[in-house]
PQR file with spaces between the fields and no chain letter, atoms N, CA, C, O and H, PARSE charges and radii, in Angstrom:
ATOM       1  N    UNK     1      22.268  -67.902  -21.432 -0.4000 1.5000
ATOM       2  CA   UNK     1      23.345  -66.981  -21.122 -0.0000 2.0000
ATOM       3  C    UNK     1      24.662  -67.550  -21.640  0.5500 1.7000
ATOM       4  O    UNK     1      24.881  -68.759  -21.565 -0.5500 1.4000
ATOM       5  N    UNK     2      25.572  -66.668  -22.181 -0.4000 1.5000
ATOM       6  CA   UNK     2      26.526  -66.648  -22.553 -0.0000 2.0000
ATOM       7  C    UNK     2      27.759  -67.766  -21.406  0.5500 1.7000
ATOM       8  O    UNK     2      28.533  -68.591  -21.892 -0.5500 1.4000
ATOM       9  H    UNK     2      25.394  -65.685  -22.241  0.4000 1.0000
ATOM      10  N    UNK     3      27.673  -67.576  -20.393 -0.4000 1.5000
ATOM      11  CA   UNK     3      28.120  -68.294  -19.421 -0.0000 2.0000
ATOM      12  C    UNK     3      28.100  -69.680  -19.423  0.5500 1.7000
ATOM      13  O    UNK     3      29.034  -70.300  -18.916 -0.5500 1.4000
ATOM      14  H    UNK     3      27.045  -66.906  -19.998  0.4000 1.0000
ATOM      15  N    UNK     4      26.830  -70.439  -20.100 -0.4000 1.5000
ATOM      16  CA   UNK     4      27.352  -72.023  -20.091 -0.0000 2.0000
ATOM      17  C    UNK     4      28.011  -72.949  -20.876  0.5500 1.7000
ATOM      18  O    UNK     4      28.165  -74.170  -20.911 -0.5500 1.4000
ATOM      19  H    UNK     4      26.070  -69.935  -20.511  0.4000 1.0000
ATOM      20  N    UNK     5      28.528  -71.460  -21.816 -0.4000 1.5000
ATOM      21  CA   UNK     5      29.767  -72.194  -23.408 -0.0000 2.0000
ATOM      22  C    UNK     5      30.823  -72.922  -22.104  0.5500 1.7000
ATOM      23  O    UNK     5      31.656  -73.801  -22.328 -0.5500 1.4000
ATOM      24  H    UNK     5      28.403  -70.468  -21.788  0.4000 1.0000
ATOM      25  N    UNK     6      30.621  -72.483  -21.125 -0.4000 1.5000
ATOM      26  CA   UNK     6      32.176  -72.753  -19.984 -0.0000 2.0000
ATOM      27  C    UNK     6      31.781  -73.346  -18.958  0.5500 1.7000
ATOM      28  O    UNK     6      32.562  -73.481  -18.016 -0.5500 1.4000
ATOM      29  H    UNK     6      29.944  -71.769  -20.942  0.4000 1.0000
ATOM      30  N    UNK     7      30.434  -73.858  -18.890 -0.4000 1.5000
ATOM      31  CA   UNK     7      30.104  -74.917  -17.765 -0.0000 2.0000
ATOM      32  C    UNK     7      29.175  -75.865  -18.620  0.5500 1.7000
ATOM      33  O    UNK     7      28.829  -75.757  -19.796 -0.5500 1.4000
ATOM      34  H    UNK     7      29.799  -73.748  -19.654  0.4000 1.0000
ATOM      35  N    UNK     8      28.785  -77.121  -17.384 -0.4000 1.5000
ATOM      36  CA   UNK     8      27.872  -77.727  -17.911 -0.0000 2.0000
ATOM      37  C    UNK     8      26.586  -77.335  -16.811  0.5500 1.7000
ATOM      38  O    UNK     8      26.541  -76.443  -15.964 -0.5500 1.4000
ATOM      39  H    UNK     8      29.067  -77.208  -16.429  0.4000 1.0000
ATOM      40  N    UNK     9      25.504  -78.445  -17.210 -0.4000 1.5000
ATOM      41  CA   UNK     9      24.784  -77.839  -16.842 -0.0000 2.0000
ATOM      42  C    UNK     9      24.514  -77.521  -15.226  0.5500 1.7000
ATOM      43  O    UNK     9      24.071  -76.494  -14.712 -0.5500 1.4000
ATOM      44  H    UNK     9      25.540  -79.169  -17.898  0.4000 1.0000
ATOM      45  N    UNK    10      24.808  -78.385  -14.801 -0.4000 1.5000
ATOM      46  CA   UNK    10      25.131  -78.980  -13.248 -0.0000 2.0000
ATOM      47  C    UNK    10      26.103  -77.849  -12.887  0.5500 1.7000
ATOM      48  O    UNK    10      25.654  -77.420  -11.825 -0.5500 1.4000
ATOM      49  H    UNK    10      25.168  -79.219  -15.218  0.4000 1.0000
ATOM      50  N    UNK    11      27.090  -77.206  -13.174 -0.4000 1.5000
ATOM      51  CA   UNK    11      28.230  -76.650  -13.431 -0.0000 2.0000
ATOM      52  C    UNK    11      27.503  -74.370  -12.868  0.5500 1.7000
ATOM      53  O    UNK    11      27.770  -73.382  -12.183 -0.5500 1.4000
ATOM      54  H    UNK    11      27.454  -77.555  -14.038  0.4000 1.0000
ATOM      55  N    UNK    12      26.318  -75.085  -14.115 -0.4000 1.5000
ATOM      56  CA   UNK    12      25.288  -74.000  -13.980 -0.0000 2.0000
ATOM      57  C    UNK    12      24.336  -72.879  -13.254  0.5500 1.7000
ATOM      58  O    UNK    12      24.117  -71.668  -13.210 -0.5500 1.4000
ATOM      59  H    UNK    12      26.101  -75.888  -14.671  0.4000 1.0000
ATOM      60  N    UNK    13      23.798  -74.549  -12.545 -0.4000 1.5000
ATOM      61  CA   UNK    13      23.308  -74.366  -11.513 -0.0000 2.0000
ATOM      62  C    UNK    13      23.496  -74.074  -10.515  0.5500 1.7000
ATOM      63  O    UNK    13      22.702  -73.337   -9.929 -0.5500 1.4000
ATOM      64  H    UNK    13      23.976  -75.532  -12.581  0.4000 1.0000
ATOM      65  N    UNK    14      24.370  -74.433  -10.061 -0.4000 1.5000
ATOM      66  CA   UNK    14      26.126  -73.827   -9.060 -0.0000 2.0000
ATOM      67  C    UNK    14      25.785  -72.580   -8.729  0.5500 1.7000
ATOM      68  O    UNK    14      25.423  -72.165   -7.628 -0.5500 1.4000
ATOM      69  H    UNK    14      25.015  -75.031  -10.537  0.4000 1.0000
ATOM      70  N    UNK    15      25.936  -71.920   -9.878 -0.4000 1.5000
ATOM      71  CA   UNK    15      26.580  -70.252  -10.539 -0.0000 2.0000
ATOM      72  C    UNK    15      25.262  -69.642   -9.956  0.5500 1.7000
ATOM      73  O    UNK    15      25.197  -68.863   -9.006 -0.5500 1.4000
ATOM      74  H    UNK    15      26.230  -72.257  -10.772  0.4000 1.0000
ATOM      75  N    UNK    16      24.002  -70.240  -10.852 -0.4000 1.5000
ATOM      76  CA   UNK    16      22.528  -69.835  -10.596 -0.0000 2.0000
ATOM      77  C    UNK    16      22.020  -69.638   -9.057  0.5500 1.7000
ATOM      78  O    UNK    16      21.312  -68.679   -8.749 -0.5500 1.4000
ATOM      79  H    UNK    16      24.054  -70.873  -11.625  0.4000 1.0000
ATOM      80  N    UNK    17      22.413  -70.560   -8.179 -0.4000 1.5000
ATOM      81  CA   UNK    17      22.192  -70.425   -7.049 -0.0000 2.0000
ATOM      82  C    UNK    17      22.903  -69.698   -6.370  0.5500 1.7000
ATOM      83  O    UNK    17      22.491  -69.115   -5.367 -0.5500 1.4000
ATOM      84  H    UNK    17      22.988  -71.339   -8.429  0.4000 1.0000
ATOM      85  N    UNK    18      24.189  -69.614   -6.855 -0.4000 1.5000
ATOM      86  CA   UNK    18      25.402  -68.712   -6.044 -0.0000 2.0000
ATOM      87  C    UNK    18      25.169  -66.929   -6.083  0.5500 1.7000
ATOM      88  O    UNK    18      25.350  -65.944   -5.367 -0.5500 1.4000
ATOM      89  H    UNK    18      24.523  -70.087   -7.670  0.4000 1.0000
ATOM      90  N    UNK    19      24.747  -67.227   -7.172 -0.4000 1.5000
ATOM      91  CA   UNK    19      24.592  -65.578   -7.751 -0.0000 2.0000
ATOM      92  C    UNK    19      23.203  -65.149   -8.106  0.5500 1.7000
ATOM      93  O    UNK    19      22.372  -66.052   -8.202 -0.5500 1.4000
ATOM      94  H    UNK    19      24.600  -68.027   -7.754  0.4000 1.0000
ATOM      95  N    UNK    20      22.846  -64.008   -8.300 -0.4000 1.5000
ATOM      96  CA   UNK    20      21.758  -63.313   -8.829 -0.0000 2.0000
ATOM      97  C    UNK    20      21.599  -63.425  -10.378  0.5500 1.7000
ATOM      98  O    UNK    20      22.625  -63.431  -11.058 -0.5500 1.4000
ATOM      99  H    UNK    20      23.521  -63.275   -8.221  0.4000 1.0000
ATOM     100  N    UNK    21      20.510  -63.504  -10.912 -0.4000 1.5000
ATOM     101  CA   UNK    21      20.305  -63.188  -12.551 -0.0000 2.0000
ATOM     102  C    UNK    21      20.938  -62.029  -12.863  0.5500 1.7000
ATOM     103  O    UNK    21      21.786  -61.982  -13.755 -0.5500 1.4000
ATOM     104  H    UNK    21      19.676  -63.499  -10.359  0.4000 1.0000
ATOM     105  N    UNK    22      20.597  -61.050  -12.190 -0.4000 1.5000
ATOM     106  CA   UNK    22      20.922  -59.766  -12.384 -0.0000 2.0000
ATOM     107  C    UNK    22      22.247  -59.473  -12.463  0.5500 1.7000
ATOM     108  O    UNK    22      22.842  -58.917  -13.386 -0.5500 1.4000
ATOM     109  H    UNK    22      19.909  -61.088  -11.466  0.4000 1.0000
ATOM     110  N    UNK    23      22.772  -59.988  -11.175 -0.4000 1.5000
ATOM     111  CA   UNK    23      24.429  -60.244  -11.670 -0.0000 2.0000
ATOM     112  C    UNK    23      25.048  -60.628  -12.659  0.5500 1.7000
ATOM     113  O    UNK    23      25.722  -60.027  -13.495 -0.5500 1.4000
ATOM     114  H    UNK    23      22.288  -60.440  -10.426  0.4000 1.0000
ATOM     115  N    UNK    24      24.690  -62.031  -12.472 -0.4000 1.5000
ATOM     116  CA   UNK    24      25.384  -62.491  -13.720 -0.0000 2.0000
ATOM     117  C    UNK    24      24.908  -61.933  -14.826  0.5500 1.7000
ATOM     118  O    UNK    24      25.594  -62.411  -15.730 -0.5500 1.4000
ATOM     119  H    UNK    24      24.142  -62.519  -11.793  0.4000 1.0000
ATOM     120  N    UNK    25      23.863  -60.944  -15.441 -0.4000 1.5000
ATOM     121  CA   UNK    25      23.924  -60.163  -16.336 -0.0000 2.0000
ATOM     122  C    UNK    25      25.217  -59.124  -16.656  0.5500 1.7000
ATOM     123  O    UNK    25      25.925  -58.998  -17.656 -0.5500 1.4000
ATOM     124  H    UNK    25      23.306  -60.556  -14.707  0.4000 1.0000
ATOM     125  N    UNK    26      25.203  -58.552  -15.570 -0.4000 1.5000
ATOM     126  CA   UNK    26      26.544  -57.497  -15.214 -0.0000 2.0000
ATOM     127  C    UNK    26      27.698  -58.074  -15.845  0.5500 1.7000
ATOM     128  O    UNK    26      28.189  -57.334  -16.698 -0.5500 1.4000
ATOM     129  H    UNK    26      24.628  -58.654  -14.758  0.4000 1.0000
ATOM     130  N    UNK    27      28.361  -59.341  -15.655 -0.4000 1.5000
ATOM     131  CA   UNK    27      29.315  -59.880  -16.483 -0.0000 2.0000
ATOM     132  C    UNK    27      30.001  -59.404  -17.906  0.5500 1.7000
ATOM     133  O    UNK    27      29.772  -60.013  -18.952 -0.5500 1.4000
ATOM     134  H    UNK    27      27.962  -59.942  -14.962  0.4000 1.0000
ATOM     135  N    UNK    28      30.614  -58.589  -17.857 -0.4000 1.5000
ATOM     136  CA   UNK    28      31.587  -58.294  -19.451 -0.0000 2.0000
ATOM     137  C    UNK    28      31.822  -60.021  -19.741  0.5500 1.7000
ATOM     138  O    UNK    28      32.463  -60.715  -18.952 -0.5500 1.4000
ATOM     139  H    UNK    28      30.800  -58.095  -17.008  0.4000 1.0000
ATOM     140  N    UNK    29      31.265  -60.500  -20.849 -0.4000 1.5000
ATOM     141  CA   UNK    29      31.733  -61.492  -21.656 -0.0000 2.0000
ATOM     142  C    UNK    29      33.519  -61.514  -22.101  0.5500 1.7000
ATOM     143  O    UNK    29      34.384  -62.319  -21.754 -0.5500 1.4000
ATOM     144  H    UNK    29      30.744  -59.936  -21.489  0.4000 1.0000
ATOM     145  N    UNK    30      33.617  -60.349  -22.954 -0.4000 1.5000
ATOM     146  CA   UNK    30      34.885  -59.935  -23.474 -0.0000 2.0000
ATOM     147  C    UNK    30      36.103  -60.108  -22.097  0.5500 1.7000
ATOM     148  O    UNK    30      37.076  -60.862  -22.067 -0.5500 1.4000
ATOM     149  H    UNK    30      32.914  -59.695  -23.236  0.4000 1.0000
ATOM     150  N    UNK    31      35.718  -59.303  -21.227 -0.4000 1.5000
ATOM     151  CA   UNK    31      36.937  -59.404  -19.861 -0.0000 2.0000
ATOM     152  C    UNK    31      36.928  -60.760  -18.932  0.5500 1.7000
ATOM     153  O    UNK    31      37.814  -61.088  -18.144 -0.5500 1.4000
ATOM     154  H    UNK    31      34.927  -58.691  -21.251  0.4000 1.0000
ATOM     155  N    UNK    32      35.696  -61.475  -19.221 -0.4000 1.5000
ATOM     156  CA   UNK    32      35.219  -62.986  -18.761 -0.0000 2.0000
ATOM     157  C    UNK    32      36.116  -63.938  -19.874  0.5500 1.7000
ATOM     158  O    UNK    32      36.569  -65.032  -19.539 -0.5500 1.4000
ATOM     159  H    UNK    32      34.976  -61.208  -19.861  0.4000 1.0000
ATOM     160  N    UNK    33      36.270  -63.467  -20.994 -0.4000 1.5000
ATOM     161  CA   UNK    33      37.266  -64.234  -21.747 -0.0000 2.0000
ATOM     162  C    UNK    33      38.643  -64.087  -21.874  0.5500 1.7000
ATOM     163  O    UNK    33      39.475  -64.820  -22.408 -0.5500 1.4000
ATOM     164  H    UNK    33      35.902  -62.577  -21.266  0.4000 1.0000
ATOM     165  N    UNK    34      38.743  -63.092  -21.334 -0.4000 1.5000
ATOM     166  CA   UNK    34      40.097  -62.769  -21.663 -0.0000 2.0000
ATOM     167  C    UNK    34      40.635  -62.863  -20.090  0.5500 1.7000
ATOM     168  O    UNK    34      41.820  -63.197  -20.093 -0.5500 1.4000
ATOM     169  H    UNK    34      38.066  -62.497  -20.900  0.4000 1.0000
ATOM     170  N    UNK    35      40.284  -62.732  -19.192 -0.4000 1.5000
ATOM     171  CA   UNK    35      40.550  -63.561  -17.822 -0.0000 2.0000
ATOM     172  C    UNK    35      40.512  -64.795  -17.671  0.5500 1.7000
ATOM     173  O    UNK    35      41.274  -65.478  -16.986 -0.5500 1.4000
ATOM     174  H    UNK    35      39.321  -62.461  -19.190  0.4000 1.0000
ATOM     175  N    UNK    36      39.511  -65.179  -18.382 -0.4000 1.5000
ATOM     176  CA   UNK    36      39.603  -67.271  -18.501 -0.0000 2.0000
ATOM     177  C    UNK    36      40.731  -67.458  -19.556  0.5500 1.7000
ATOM     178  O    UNK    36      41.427  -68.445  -19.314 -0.5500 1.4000
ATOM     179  H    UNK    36      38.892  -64.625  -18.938  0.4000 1.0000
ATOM     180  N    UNK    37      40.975  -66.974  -20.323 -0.4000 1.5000
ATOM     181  CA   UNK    37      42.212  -67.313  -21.197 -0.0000 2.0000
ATOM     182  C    UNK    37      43.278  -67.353  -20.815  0.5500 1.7000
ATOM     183  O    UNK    37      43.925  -68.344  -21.151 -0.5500 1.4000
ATOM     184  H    UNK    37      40.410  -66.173  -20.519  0.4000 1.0000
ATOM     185  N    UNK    38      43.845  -66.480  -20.085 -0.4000 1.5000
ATOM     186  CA   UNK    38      44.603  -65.923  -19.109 -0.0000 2.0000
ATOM     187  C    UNK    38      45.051  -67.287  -18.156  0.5500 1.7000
ATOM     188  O    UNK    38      46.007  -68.030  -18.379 -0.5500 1.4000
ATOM     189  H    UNK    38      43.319  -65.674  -19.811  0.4000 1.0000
ATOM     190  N    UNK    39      44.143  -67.378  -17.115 -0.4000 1.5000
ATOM     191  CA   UNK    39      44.020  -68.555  -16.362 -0.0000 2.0000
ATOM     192  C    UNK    39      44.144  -70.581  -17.374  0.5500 1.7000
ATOM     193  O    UNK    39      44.488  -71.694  -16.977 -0.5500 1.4000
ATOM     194  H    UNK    39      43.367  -66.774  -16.934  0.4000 1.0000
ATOM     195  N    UNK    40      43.787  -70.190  -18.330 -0.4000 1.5000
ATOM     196  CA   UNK    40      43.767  -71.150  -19.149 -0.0000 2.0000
ATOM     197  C    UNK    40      45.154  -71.336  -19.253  0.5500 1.7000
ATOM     198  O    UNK    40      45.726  -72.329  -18.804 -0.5500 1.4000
ATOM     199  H    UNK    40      43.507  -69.286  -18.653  0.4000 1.0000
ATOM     200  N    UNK    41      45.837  -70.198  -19.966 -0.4000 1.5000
ATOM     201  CA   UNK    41      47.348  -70.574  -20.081 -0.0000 2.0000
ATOM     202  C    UNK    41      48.269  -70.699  -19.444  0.5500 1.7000
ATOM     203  O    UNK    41      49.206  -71.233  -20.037 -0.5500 1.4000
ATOM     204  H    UNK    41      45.373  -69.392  -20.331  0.4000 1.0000
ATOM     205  N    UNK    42      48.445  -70.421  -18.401 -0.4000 1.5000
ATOM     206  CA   UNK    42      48.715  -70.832  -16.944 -0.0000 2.0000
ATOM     207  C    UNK    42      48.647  -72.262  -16.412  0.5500 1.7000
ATOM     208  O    UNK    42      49.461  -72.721  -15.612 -0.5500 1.4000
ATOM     209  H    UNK    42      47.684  -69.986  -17.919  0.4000 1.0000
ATOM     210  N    UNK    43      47.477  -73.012  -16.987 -0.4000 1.5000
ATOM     211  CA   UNK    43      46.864  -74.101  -16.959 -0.0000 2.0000
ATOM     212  C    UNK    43      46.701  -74.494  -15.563  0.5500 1.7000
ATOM     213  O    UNK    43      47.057  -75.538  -15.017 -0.5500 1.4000
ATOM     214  H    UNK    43      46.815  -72.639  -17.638  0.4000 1.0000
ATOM     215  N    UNK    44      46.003  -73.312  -15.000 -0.4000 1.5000
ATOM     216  CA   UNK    44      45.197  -73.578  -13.492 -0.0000 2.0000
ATOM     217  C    UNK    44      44.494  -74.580  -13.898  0.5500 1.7000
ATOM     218  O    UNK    44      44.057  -74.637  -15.047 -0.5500 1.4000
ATOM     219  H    UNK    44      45.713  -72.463  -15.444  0.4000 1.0000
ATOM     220  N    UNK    45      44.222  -75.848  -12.667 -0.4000 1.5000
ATOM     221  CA   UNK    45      43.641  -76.574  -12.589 -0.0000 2.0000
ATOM     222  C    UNK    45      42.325  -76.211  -12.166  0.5500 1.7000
ATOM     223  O    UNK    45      42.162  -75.049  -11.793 -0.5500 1.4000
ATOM     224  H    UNK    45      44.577  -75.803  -11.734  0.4000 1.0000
ATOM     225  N    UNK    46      41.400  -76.967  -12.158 -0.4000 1.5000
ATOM     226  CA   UNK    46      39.964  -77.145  -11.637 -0.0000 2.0000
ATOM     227  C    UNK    46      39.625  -75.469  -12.359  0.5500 1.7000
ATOM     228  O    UNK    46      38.968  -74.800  -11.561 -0.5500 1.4000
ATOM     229  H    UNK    46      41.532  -77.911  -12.460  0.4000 1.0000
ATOM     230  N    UNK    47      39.943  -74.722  -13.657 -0.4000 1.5000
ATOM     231  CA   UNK    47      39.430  -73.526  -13.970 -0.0000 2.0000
ATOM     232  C    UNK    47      37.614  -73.499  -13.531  0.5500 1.7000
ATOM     233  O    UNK    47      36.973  -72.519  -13.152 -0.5500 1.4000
ATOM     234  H    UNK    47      40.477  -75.265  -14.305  0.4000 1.0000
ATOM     235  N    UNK    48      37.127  -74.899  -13.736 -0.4000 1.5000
ATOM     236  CA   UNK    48      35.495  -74.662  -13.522 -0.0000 2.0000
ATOM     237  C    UNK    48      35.487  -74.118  -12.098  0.5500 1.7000
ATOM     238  O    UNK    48      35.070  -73.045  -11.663 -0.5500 1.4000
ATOM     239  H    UNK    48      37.649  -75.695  -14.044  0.4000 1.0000
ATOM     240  N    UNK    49      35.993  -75.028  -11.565 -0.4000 1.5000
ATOM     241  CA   UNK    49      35.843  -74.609   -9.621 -0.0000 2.0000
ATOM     242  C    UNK    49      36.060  -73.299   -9.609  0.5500 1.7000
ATOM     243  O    UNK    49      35.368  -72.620   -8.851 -0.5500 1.4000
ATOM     244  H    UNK    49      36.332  -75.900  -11.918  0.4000 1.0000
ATOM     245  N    UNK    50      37.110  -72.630  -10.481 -0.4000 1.5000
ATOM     246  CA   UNK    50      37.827  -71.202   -9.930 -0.0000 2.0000
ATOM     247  C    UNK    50      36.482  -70.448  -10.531  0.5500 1.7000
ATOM     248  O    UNK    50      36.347  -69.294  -10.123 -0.5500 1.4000
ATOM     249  H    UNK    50      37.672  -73.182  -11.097  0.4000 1.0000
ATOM     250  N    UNK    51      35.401  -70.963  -11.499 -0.4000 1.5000
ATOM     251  CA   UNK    51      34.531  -70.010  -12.037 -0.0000 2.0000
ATOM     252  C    UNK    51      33.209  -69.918  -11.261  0.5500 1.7000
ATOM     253  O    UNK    51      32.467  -68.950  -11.091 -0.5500 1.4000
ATOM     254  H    UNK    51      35.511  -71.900  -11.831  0.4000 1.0000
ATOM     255  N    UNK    52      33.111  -71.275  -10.808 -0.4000 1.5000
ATOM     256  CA   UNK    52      31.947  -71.486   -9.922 -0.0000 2.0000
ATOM     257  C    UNK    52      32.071  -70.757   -8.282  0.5500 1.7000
ATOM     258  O    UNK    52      31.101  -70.220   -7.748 -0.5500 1.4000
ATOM     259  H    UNK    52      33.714  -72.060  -10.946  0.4000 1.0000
ATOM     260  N    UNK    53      33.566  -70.867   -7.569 -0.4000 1.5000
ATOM     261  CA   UNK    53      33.668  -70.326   -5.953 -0.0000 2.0000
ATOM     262  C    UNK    53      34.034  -68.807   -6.154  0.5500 1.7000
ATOM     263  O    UNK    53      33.836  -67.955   -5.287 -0.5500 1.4000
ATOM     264  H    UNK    53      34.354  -71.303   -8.003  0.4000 1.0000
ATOM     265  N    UNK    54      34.599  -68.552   -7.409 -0.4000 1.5000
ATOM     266  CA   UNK    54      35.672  -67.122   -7.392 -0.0000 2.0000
ATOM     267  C    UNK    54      35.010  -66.398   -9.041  0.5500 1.7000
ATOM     268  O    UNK    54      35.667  -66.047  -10.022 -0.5500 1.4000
ATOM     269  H    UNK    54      34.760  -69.243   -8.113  0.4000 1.0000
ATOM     270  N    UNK    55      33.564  -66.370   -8.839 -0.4000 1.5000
ATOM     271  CA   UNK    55      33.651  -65.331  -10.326 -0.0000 2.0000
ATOM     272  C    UNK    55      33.760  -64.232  -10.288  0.5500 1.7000
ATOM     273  O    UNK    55      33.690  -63.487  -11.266 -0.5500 1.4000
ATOM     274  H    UNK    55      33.030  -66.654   -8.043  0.4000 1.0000
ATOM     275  N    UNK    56      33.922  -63.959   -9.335 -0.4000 1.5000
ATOM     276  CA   UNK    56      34.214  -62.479   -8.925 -0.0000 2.0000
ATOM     277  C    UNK    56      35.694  -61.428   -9.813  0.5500 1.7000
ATOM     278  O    UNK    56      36.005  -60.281  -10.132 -0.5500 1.4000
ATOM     279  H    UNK    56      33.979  -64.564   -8.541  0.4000 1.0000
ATOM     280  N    UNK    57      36.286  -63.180   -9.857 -0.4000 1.5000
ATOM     281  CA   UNK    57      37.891  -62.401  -10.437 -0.0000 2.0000
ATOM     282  C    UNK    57      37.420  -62.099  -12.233  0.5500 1.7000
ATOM     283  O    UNK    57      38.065  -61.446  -13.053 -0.5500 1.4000
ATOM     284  H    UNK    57      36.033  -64.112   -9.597  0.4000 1.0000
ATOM     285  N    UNK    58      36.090  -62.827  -12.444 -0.4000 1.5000
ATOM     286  CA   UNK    58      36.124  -62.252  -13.878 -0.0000 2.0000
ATOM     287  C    UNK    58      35.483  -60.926  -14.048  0.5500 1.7000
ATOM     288  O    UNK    58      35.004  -60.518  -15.106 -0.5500 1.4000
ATOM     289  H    UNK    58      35.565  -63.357  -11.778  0.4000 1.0000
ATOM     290  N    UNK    59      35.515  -60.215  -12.796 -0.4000 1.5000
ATOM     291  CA   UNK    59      34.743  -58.532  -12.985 -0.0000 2.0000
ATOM     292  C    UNK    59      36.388  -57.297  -13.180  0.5500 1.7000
ATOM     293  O    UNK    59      36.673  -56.129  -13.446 -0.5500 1.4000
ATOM     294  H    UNK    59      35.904  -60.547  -11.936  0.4000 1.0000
ATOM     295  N    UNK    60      37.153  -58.891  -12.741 -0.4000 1.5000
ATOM     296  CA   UNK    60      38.503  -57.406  -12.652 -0.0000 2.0000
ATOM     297  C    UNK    60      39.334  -56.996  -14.355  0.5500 1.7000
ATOM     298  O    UNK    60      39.496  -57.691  -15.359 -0.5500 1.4000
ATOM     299  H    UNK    60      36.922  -59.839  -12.524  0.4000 1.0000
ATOM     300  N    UNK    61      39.691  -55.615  -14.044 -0.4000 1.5000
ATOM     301  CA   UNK    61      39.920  -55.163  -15.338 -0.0000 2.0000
ATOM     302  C    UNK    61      41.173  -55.340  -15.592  0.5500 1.7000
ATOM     303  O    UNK    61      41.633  -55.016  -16.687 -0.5500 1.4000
ATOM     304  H    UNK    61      39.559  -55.051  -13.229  0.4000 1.0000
């Protein structure tokens, strides 16, 4: 999945257990990047943590 260009693997597994396959299918890549970019430039800290407790914010439009 497109999702572990931005974690490792450990990072992964996190996500895997947190969430459904199915879900994380649902994921727009494109709005998943352009929300992590977003947050990137900002230069939130711990961005992995914010992807692993809060991926929720990458469903918003």
């Amino acid at each position: 999945m497109w999702l572990r260009e931005y974690l490792n693997d450990t990072e992964y597994l996190l996500i895997q257990d947190k969430y459904s396959e199915e879900y994380l299918n649902t994921i727009d890549q494109n709005n998943f990047i352009a929300i992590y970019n977003i947050l990137k430039k900002y230069n939130i800290s711990c961005l992995k943590d914010v992807i692993i407790k809060y991926l929720e914010i990458f469903l918003l439009n």
